[in-house]
LOSETOR-174359 format. One record per residue: residue number from 1; residue in three letters; x, y, z of N, C-alpha, C in turn. Coordinates in steps of 0.02 Angstrom, whole numbers, padded with zeros to 5 digits. Atoms other than C-alpha are relative to their C-alpha. Layout:
! LOSETOR-174359
<node n="NUM" res="ALA" n_c1="X" n_c2="Y" n_c3="Z" ca_c1="X" ca_c2="Y" ca_c3="Z" c_c1="X" c_c2="Y" c_c3="Z"/>
...
This chain:
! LOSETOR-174359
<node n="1" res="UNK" n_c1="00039" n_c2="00060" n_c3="-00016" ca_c1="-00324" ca_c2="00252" ca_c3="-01584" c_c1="-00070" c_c2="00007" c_c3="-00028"/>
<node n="2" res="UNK" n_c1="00082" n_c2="-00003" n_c3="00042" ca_c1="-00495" ca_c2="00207" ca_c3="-01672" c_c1="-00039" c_c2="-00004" c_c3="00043"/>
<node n="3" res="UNK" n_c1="00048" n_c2="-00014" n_c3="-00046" ca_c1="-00641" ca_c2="00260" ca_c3="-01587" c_c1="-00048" c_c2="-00079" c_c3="00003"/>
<node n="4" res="UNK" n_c1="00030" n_c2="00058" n_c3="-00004" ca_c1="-00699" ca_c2="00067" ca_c3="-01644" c_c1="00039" c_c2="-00029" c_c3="00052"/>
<node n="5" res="UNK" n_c1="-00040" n_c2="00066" n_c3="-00055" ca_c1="-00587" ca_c2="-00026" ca_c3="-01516" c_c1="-00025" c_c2="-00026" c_c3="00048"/>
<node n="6" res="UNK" n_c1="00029" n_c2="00054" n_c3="-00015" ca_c1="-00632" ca_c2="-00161" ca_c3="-01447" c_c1="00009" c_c2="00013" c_c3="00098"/>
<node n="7" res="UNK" n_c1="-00031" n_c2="-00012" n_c3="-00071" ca_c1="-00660" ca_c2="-00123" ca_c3="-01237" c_c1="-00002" c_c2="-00079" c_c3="00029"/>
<node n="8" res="UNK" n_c1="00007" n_c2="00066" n_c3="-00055" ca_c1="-00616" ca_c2="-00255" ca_c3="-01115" c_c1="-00028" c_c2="-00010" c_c3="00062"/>
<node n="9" res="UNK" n_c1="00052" n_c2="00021" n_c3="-00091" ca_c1="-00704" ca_c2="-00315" ca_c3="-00943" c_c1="00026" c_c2="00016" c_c3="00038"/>
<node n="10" res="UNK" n_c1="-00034" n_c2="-00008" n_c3="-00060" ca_c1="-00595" ca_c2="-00239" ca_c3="-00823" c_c1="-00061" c_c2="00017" c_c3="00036"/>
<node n="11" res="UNK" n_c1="00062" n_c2="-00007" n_c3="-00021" ca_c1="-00708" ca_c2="-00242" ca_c3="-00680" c_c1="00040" c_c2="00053" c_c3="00074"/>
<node n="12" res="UNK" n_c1="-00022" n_c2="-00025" n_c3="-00072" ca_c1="-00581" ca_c2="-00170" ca_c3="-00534" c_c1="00073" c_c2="-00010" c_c3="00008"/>
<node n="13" res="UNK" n_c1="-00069" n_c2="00024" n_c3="00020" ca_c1="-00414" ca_c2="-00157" ca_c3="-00503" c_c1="00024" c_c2="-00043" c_c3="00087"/>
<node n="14" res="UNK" n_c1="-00007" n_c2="00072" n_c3="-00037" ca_c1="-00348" ca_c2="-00321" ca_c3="-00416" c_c1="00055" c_c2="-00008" c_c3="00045"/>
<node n="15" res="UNK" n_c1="-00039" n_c2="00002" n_c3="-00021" ca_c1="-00189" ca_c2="-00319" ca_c3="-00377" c_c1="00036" c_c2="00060" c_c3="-00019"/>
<node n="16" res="UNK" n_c1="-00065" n_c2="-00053" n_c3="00004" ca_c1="-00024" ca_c2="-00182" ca_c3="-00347" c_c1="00048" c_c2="-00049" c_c3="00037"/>
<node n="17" res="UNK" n_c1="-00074" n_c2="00026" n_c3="-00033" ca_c1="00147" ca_c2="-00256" ca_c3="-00339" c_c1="00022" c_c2="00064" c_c3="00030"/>
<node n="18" res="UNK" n_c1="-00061" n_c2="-00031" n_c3="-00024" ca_c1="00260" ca_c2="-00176" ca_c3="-00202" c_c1="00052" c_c2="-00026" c_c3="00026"/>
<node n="19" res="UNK" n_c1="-00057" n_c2="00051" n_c3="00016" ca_c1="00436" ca_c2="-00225" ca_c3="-00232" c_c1="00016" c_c2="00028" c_c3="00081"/>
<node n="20" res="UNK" n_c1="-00035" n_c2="-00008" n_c3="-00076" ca_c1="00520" ca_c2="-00248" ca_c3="-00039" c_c1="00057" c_c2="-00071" c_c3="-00004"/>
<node n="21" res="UNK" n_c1="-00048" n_c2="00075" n_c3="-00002" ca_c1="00677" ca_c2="-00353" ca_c3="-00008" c_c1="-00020" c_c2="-00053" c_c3="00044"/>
<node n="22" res="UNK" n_c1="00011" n_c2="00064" n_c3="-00058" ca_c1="00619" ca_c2="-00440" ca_c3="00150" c_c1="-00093" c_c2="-00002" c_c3="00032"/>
<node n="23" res="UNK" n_c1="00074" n_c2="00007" n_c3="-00004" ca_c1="00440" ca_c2="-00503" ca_c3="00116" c_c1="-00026" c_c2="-00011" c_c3="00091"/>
<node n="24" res="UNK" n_c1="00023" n_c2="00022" n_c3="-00036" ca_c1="00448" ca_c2="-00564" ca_c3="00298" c_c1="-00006" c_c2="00084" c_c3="00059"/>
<node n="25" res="UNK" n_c1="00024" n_c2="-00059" n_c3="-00036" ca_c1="00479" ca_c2="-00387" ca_c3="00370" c_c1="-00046" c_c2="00044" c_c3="-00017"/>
<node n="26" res="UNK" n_c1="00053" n_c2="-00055" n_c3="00047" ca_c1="00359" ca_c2="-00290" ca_c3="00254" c_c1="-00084" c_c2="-00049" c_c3="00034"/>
<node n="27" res="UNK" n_c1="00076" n_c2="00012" n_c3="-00009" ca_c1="00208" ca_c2="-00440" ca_c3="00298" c_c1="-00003" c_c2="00032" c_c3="00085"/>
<node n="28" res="UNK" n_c1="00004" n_c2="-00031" n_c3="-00064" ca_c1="00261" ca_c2="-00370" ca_c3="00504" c_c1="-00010" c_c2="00070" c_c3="-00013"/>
<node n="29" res="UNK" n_c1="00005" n_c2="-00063" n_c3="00005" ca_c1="00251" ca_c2="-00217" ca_c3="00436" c_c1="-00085" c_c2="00004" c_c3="-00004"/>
<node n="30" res="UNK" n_c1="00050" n_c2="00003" n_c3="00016" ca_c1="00094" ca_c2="-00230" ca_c3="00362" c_c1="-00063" c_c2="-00036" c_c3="00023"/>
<node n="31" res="UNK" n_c1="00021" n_c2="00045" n_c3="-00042" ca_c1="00007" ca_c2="-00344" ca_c3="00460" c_c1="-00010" c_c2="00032" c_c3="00078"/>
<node n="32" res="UNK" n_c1="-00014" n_c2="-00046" n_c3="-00080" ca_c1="00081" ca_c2="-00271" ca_c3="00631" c_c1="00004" c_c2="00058" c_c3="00008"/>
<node n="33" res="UNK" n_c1="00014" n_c2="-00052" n_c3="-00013" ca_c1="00075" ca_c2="-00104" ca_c3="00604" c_c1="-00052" c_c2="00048" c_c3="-00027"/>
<node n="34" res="UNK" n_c1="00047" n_c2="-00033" n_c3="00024" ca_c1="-00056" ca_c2="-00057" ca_c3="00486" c_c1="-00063" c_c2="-00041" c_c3="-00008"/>
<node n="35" res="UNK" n_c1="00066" n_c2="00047" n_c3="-00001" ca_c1="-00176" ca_c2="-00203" ca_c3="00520" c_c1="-00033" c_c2="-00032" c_c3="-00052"/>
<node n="36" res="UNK" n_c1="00027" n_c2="00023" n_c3="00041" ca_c1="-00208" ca_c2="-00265" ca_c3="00356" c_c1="00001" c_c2="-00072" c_c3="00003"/>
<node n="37" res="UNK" n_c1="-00015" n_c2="00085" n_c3="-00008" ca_c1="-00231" ca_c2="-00444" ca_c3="00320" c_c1="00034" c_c2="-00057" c_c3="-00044"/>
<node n="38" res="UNK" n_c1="-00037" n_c2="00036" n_c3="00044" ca_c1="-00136" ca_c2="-00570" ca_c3="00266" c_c1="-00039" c_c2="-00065" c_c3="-00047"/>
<node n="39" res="UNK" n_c1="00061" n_c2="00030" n_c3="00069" ca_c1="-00230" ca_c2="-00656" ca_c3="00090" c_c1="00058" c_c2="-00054" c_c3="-00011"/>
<node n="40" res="UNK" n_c1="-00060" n_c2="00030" n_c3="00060" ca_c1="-00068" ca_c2="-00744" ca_c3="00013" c_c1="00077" c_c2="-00016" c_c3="00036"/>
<node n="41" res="UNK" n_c1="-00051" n_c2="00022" n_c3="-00005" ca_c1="00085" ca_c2="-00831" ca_c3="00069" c_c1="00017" c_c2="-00081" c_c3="-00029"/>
<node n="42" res="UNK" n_c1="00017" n_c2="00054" n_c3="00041" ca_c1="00103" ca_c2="-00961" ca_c3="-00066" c_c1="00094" c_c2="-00024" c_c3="-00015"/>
<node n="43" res="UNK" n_c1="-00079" n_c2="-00010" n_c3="00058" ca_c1="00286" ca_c2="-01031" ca_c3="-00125" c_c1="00012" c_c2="-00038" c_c3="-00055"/>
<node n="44" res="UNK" n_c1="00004" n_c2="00030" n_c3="00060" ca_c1="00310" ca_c2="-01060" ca_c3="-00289" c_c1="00057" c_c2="-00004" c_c3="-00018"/>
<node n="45" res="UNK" n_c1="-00051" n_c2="00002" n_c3="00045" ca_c1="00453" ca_c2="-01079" ca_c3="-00413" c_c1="00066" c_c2="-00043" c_c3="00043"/>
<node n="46" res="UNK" n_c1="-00078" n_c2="00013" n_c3="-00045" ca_c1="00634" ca_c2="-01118" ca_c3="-00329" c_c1="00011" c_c2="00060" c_c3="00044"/>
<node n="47" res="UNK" n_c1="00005" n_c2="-00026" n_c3="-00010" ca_c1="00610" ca_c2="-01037" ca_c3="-00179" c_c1="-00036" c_c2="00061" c_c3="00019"/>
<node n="48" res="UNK" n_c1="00038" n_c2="-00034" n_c3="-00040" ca_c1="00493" ca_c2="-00909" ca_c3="-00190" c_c1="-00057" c_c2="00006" c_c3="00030"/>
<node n="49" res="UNK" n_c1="00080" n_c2="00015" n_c3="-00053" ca_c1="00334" ca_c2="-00852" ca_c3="-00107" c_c1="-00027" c_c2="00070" c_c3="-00048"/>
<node n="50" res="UNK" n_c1="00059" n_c2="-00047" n_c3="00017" ca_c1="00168" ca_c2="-00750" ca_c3="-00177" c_c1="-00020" c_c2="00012" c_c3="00069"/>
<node n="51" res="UNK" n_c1="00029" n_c2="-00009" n_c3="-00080" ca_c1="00137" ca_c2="-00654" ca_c3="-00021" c_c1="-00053" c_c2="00073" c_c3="-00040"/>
<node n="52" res="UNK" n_c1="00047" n_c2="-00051" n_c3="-00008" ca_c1="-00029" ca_c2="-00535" ca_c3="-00014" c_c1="-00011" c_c2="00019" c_c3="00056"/>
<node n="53" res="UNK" n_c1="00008" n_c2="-00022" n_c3="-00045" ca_c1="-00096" ca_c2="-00426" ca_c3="00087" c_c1="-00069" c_c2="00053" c_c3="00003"/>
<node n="54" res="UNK" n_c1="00043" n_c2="-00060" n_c3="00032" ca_c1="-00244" ca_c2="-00286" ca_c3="00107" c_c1="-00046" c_c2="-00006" c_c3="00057"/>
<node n="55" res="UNK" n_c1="00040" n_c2="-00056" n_c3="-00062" ca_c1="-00351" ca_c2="-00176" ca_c3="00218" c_c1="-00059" c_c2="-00063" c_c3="00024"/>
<node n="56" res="UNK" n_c1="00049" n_c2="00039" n_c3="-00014" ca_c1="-00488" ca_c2="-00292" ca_c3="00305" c_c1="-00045" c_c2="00012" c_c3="-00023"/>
<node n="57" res="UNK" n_c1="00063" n_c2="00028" n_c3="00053" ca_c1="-00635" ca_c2="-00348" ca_c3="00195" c_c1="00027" c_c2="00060" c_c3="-00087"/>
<node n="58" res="UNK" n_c1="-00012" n_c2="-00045" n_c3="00054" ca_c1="-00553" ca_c2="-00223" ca_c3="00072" c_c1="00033" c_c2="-00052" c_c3="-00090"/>
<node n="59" res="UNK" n_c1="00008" n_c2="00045" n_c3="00048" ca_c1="-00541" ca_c2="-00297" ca_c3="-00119" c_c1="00064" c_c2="-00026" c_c3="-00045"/>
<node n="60" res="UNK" n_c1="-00059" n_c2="00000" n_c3="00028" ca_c1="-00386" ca_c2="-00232" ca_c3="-00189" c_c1="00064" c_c2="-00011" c_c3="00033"/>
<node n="61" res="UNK" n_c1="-00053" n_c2="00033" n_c3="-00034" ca_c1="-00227" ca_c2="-00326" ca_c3="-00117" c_c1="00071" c_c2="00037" c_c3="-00014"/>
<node n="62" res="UNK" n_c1="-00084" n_c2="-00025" n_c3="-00015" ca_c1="-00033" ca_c2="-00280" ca_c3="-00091" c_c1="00027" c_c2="-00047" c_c3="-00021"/>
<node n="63" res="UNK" n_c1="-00061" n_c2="00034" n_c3="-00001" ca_c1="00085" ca_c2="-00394" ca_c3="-00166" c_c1="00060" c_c2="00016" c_c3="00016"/>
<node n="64" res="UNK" n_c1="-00065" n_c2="-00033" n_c3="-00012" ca_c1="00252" ca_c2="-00386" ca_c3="-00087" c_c1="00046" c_c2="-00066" c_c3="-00020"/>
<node n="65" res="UNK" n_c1="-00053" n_c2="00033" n_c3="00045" ca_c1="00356" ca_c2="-00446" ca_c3="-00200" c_c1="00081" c_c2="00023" c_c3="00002"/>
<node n="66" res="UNK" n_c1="-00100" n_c2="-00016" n_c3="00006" ca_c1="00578" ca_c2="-00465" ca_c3="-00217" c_c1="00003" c_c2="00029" c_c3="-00074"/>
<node n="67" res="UNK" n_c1="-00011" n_c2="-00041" n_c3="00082" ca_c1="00617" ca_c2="-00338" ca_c3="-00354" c_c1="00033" c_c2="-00063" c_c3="-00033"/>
<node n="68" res="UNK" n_c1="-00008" n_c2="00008" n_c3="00039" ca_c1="00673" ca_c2="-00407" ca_c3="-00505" c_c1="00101" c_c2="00042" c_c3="00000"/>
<node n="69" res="UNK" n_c1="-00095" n_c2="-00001" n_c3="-00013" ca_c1="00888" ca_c2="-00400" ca_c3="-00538" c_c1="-00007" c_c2="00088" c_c3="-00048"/>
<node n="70" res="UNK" n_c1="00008" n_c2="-00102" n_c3="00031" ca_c1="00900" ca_c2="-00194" ca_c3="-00559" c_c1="-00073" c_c2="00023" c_c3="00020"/>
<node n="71" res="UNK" n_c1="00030" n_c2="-00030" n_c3="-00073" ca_c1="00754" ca_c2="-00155" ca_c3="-00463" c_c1="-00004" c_c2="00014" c_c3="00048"/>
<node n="72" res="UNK" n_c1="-00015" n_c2="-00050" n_c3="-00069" ca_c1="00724" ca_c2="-00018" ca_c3="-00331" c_c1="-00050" c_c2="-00045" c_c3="00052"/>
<node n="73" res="UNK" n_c1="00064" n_c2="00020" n_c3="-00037" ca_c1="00618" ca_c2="-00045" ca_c3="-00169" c_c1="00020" c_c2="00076" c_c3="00038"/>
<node n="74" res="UNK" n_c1="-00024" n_c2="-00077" n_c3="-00028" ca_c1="00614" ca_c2="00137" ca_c3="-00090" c_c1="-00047" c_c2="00041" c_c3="-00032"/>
<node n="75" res="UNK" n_c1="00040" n_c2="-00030" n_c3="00041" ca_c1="00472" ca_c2="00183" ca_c3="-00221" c_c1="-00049" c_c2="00067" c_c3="00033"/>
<node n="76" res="UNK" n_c1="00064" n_c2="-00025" n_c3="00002" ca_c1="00356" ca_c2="00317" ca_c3="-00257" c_c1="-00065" c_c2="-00026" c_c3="-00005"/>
<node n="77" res="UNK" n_c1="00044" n_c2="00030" n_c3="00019" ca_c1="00201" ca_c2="00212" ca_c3="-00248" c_c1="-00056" c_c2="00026" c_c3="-00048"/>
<node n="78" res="UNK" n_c1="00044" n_c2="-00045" n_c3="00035" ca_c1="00086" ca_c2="00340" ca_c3="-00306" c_c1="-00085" c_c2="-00027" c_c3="00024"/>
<node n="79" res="UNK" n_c1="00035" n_c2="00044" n_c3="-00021" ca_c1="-00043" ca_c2="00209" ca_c3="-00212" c_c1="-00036" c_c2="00060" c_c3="00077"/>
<node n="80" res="UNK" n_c1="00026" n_c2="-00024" n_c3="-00044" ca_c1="-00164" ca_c2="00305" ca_c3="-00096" c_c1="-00041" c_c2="-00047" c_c3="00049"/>
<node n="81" res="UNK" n_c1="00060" n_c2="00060" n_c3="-00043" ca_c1="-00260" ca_c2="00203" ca_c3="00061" c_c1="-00061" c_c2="00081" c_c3="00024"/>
<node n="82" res="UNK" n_c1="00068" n_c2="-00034" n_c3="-00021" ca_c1="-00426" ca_c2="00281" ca_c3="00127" c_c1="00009" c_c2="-00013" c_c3="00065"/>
<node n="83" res="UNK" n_c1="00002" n_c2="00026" n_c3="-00062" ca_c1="-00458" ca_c2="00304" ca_c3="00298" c_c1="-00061" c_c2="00047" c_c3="00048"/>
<node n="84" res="UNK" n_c1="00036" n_c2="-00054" n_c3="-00032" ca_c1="-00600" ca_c2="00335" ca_c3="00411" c_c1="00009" c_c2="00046" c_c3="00054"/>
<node n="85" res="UNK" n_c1="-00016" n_c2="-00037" n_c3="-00052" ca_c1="-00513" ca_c2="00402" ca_c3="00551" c_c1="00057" c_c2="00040" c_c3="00011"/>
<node n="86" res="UNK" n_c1="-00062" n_c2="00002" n_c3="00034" ca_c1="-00362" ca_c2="00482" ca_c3="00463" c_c1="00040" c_c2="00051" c_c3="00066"/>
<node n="87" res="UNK" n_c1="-00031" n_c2="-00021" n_c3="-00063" ca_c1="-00306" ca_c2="00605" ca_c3="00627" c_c1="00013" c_c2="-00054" c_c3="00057"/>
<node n="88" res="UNK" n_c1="-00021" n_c2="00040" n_c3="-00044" ca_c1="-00316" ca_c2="00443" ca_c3="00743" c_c1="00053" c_c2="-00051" c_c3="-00033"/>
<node n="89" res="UNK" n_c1="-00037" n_c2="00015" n_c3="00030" ca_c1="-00225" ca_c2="00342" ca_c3="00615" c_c1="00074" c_c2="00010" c_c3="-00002"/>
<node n="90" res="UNK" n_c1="-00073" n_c2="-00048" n_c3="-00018" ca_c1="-00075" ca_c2="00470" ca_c3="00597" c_c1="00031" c_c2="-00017" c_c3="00065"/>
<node n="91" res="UNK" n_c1="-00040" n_c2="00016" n_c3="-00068" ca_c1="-00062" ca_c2="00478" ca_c3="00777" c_c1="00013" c_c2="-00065" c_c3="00032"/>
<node n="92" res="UNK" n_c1="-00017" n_c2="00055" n_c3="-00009" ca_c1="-00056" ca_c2="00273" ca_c3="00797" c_c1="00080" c_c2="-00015" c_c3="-00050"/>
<node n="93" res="UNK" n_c1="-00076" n_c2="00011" n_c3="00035" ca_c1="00092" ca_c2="00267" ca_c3="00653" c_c1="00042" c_c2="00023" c_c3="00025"/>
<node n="94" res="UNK" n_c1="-00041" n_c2="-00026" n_c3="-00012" ca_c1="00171" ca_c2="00385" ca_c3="00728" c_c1="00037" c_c2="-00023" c_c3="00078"/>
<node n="95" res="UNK" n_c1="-00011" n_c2="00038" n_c3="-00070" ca_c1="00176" ca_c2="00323" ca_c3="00900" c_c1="00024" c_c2="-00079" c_c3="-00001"/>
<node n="96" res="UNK" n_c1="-00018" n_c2="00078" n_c3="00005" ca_c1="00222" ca_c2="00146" ca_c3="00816" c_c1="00086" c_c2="00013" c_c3="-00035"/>
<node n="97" res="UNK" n_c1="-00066" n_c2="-00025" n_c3="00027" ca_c1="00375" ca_c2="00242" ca_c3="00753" c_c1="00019" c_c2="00000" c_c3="-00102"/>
<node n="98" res="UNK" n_c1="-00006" n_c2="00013" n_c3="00073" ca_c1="00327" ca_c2="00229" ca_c3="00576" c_c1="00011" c_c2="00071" c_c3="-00047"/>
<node n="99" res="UNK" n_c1="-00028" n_c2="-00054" n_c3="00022" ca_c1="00396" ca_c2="00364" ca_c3="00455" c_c1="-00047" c_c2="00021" c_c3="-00062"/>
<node n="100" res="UNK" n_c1="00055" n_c2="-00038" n_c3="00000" ca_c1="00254" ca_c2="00488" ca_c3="00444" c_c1="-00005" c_c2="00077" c_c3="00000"/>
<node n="101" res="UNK" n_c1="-00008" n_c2="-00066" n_c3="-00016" ca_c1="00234" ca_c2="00657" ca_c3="00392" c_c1="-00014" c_c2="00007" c_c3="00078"/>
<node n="102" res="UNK" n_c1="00017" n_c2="-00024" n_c3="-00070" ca_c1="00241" ca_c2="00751" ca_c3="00545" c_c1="-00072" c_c2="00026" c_c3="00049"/>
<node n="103" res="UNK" n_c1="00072" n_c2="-00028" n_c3="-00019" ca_c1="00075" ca_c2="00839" ca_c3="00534" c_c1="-00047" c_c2="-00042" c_c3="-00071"/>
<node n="104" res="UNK" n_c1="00044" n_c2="00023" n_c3="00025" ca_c1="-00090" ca_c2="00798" ca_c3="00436" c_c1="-00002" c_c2="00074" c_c3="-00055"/>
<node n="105" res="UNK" n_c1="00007" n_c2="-00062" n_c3="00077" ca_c1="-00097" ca_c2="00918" ca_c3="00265" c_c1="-00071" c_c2="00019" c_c3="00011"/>
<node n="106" res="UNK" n_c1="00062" n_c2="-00024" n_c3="00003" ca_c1="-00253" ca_c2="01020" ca_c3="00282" c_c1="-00008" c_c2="00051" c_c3="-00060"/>
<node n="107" res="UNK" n_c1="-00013" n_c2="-00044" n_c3="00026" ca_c1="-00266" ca_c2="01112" ca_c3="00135" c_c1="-00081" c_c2="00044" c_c3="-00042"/>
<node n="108" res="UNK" n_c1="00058" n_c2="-00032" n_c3="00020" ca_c1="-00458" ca_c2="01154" ca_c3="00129" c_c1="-00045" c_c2="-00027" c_c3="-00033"/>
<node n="109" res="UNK" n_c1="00068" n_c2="00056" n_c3="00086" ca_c1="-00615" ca_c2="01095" ca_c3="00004" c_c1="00029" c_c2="00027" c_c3="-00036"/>
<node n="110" res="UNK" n_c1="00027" n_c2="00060" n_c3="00004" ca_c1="-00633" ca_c2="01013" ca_c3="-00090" c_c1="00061" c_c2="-00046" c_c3="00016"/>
<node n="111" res="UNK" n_c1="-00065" n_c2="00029" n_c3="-00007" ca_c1="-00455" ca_c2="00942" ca_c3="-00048" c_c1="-00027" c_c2="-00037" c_c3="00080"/>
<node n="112" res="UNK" n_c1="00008" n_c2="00024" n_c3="-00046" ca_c1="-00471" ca_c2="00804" ca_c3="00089" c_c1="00074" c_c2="00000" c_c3="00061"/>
<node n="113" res="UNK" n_c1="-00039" n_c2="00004" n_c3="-00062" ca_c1="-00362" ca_c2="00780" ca_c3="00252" c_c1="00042" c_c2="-00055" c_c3="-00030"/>
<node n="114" res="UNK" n_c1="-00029" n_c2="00060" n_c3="00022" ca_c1="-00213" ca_c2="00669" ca_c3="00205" c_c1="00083" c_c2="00010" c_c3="00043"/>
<node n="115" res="UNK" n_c1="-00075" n_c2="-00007" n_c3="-00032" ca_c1="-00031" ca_c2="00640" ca_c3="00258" c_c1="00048" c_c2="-00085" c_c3="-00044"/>
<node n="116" res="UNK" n_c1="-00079" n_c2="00022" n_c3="00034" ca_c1="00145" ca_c2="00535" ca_c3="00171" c_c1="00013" c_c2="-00061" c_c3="00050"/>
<node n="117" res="UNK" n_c1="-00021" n_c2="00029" n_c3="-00049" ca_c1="00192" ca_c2="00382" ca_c3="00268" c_c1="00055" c_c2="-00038" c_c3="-00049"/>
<node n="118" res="UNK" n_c1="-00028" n_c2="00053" n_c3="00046" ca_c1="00331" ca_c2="00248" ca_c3="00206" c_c1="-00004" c_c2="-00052" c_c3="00052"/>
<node n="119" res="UNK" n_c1="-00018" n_c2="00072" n_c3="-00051" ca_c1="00359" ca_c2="00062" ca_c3="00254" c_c1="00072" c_c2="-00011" c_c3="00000"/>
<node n="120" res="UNK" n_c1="-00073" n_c2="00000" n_c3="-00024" ca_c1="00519" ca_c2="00014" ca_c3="00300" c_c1="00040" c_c2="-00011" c_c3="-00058"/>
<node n="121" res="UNK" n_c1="-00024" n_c2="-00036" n_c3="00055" ca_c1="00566" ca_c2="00012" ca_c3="00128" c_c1="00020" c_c2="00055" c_c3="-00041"/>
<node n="122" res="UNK" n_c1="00000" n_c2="-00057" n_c3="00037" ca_c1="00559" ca_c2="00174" ca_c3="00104" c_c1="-00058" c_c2="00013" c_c3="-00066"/>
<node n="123" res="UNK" n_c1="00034" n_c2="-00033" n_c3="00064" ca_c1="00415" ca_c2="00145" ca_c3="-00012" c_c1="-00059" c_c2="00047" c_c3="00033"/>
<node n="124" res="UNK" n_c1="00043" n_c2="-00071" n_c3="-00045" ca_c1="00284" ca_c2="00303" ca_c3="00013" c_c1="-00057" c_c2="-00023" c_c3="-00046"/>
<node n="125" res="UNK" n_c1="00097" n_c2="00009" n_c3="00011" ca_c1="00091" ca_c2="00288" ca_c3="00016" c_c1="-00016" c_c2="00065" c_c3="00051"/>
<node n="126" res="UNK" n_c1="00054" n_c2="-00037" n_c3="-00004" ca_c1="-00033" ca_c2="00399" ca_c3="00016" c_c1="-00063" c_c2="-00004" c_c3="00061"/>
<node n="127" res="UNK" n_c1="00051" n_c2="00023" n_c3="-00039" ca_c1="-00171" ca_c2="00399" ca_c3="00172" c_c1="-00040" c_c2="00074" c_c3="-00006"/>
<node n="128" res="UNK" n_c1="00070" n_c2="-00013" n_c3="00002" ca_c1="-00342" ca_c2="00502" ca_c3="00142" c_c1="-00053" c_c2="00012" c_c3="00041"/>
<node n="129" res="UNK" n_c1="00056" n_c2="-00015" n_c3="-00040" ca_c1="-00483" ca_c2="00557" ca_c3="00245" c_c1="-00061" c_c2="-00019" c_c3="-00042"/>
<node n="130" res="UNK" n_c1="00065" n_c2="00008" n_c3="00017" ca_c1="-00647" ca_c2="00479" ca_c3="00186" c_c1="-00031" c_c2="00064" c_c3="-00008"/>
<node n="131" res="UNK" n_c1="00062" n_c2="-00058" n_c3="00007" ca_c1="-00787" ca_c2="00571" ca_c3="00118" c_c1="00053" c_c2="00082" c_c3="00018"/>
């Protein structure tokens, strides 16, 4: 690639599709168990719906979108959330029955406090200890 190329304005990243079959249990999911808010329930085409979602006042949104014909939902997201209270957190998912590592990974500095959760898809995110 030429060191001339032309950069573009990305200013932030906006949106992440996560494919789920049943937008209506993923927005209870997401909504009712991890408190985010609901931005987007639009329906377009024949049928469907643009549903969003995302952490309160937070910028970057969740689409939960119906895979595509030969698409998984069960993913690796590779999608990390932040959290300021990531030991009270854990212990609210877990007590909501949501499928959560067991313990909180401590693995020292500069490495932060984190732990594995999925949504009822089976798709897996990442949660973080601030700072």
């Amino acid at each position: 690639m030429s060191e001339t190329a032309a950069k573009i304005s990305v200013s932030q990243v906006g949106t992440v599709m996560v494919p789920v079959k049943s937008q209506d249990q993923a927005l209870e999911f997401y909504v009712g168990k991890l408190g985010f808010e609901k931005r987007a329930d639009i329906p377009f085409g024949h049928g469907d719906r643009w549903v969003e979602v995302a952490p309160a006042g937070g910028a970057t949104t969740l689409a939960l979108v119906l895979p595509r014909e030969g698409e998984a939902t069960g993913i690796n997201t590779r999608v990390a959330f932040t959290s300021e209270d990531l030991d009270a957190d854990h212990a609210s998912l877990l007590a909501q029955g949501v499928d959560a590592d067991e313990e909180v990974m401590r693995m020292g500095d500069p490495v932060p406090p984190m732990f594995f959760f999925n949504d009822p898809e089976g798709n897996r995110f990442l949660m973080v200890q601030r700072g």
